[in-house]
C-alpha positions as a Python dict, from the first residue, in 0.01 Angstrom:
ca = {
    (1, 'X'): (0, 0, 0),
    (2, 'X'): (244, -180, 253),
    (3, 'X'): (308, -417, -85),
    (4, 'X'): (457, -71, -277),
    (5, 'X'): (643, 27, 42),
    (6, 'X'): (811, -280, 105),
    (7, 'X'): (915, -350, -259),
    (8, 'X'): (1014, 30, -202),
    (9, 'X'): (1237, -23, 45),
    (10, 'X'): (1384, -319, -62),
    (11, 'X'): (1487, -167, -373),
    (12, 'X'): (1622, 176, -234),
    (13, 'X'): (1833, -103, 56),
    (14, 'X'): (1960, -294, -254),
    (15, 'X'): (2049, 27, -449),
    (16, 'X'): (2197, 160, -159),
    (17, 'X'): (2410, -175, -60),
    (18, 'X'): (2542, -195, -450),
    (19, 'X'): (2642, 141, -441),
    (20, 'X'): (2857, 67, -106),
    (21, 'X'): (2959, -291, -265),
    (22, 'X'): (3107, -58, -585),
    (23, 'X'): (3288, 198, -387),
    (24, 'X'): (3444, -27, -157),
    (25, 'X'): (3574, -285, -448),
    (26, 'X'): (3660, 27, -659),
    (27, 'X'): (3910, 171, -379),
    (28, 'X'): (4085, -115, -285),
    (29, 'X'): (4412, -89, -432),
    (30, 'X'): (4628, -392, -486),
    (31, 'X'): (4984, -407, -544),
    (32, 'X'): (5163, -552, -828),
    (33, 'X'): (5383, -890, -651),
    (34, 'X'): (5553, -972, -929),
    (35, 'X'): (5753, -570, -954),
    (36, 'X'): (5849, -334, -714),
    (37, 'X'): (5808, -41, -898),
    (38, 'X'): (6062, 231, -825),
    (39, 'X'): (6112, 601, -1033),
    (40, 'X'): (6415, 540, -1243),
    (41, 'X'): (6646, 855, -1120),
    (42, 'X'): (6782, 915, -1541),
    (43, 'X'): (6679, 897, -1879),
    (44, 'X'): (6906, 665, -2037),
    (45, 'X'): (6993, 776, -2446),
    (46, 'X'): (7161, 542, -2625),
    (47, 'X'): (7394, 645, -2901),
    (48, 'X'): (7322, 479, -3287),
    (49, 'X'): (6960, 341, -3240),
    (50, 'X'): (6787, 414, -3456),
    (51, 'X'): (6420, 523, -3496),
    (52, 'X'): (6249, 825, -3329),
    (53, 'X'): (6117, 658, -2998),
    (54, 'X'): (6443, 437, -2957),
    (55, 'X'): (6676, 772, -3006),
    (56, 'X'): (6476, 938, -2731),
    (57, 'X'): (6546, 704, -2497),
    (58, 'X'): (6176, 501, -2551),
    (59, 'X'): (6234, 174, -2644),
    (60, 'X'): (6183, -112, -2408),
    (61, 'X'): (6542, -257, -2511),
    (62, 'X'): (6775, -37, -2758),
    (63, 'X'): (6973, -208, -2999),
    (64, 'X'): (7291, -141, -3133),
    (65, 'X'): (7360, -220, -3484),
    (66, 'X'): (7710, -284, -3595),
    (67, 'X'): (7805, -406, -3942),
    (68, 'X'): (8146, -607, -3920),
    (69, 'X'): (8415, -664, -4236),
    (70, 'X'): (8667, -815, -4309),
    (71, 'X'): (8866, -480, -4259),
    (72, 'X'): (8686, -373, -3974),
    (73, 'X'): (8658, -731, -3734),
    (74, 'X'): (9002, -665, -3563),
    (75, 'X'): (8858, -265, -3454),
    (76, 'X'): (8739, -234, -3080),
    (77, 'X'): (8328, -202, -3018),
    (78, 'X'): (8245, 156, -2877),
    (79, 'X'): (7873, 132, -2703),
    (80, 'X'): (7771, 459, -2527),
    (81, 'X'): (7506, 625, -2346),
    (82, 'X'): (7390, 930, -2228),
    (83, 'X'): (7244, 995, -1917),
    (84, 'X'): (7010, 1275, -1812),
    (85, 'X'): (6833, 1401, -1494),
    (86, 'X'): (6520, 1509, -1580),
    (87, 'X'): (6374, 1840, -1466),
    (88, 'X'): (6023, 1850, -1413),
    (89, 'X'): (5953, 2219, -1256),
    (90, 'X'): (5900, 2411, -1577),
    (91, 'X'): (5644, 2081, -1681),
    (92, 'X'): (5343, 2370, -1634),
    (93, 'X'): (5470, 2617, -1869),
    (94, 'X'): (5465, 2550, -2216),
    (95, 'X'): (5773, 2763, -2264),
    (96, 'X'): (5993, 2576, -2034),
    (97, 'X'): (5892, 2218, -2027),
    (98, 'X'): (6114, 1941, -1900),
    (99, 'X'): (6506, 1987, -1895),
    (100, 'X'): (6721, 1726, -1962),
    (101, 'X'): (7038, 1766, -1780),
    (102, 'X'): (7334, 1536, -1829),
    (103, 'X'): (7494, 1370, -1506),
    (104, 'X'): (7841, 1361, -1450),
    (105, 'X'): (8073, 1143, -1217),
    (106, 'X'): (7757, 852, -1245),
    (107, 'X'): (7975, 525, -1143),
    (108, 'X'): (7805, 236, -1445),
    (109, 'X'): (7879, -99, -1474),
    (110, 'X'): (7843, -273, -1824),
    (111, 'X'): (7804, -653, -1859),
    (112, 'X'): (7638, -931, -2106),
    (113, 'X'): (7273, -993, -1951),
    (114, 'X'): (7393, -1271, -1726),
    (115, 'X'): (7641, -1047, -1538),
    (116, 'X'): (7971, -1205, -1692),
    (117, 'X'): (8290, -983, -1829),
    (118, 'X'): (8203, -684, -1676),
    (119, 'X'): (8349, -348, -1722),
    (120, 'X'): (8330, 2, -1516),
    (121, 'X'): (8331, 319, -1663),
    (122, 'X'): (8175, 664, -1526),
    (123, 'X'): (7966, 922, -1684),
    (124, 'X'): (8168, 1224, -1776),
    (125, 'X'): (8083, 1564, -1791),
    (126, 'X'): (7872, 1568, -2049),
    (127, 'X'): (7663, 1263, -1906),
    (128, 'X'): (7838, 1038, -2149),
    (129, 'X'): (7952, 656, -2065),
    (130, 'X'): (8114, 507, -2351),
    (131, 'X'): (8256, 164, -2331),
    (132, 'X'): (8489, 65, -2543),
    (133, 'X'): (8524, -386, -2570),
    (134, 'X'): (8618, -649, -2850),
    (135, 'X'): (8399, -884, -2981),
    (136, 'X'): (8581, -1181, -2833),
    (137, 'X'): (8472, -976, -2506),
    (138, 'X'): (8116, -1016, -2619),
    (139, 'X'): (8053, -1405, -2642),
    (140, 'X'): (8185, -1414, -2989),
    (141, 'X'): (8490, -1582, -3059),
    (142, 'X'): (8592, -1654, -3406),
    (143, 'X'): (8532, -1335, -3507),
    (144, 'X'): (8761, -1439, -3800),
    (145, 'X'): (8580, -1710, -3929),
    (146, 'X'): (8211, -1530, -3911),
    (147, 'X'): (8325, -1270, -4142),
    (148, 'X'): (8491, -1496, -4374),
    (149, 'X'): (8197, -1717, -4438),
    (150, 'X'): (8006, -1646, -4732),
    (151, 'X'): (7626, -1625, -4608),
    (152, 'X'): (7555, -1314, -4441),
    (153, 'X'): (7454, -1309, -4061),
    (154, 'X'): (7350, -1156, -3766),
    (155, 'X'): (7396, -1230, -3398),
    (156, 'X'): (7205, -1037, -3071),
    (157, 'X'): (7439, -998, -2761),
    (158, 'X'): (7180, -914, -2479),
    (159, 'X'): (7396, -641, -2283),
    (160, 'X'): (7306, -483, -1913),
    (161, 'X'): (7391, -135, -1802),
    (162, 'X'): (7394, -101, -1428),
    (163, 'X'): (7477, 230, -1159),
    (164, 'X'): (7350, 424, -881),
    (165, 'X'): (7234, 772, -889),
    (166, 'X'): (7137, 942, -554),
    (167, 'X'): (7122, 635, -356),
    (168, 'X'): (6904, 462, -575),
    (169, 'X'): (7009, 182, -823),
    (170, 'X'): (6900, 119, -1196),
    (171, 'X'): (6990, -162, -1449),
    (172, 'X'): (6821, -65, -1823),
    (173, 'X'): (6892, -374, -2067),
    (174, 'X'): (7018, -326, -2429),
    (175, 'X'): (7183, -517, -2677),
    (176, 'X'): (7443, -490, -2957),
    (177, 'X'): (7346, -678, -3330),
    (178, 'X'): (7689, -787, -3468),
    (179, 'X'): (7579, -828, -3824),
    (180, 'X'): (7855, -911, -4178),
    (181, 'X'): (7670, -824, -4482),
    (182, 'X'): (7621, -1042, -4748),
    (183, 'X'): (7958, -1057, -4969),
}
């Protein structure tokens, strides 16, 4: 009988001591070192991406698709982007949902990726920052010669948009496809 009462007791200690082994591993919360994760304060909408997520603002990196000719090199690039505050109070009610409300007088700087030839521009008041550049502007420089060769191509400018909204600061990457159709 002491046998069945030891074994017992030693199983109900070891139950007992897993069960506290679990809950302590399972609520020990460890951060992330590699990214300091922060709210981003607006929904950034790009203008021409396309696709249903990427229109919406759900893309990991929106690209920008624009098909250069011979007539059309020489023309400025217009890149622009909305931006909206989102507002979560009516998130409850299936009749109200979230608001999107465009922010005006949001101070943006636009760049290539690695911070070179950048250029300011502010939201107006319909949340809207357009940016208006040439290609040269861009990293590419013989425009000329790119859309008089006779294969067709495509080159990816990696692109970073970067502000402050309420005292907290956002970058959101994008990038711009300069593509010349086959002739």
């Amino acid at each position: 009988m002491k046998t069945l009462n030891l074994i017992y007791m030693q199983r109900k200690s070891f139950t007992v001591l897993t069960l506290a082994l679990s809950i302590f591993l399972i609520s020990c919360e460890e951060e992330d070192p590699f990214v300091d994760r922060t709210e981003a304060p607006l929904l950034m909408v790009f203008d021409e991406v396309n696709g249903y997520l990427a229109s919406g603002g759900l893309t990991s990196v929106p690209s920008v698709s624009k098909t250069v000719t011979a007539a059309t090199y020489t023309q400025p690039v217009t890149l622009s982007v909305n931006l909206y505050e989102l507002d979560k109070s009516g998130i409850l009610d299936h009749t109200v949902g979230i608001d999107s409300i465009p922010v005006a007088g949001v101070a943006m700087t636009f760049s290539l990726r690695d911070g070179t030839r950048p250029i300011e521009a502010a939201s107006g008041a319909d949340g809207k920052v357009v940016i208006t550049t040439t290609w040269e502007d861009l990293g590419i420089t013989d425009v000329a010669a790119i859309v008089a060769a006779k294969p067709a191509r495509s080159i990816t400018i990696p692109l970073l948009w970067k502000g402050t909204n309420k005292g907290v600061s956002f970058s959101r990457y994008s990038q711009v496809v300069f593509s010349k159709p086959a002739s």
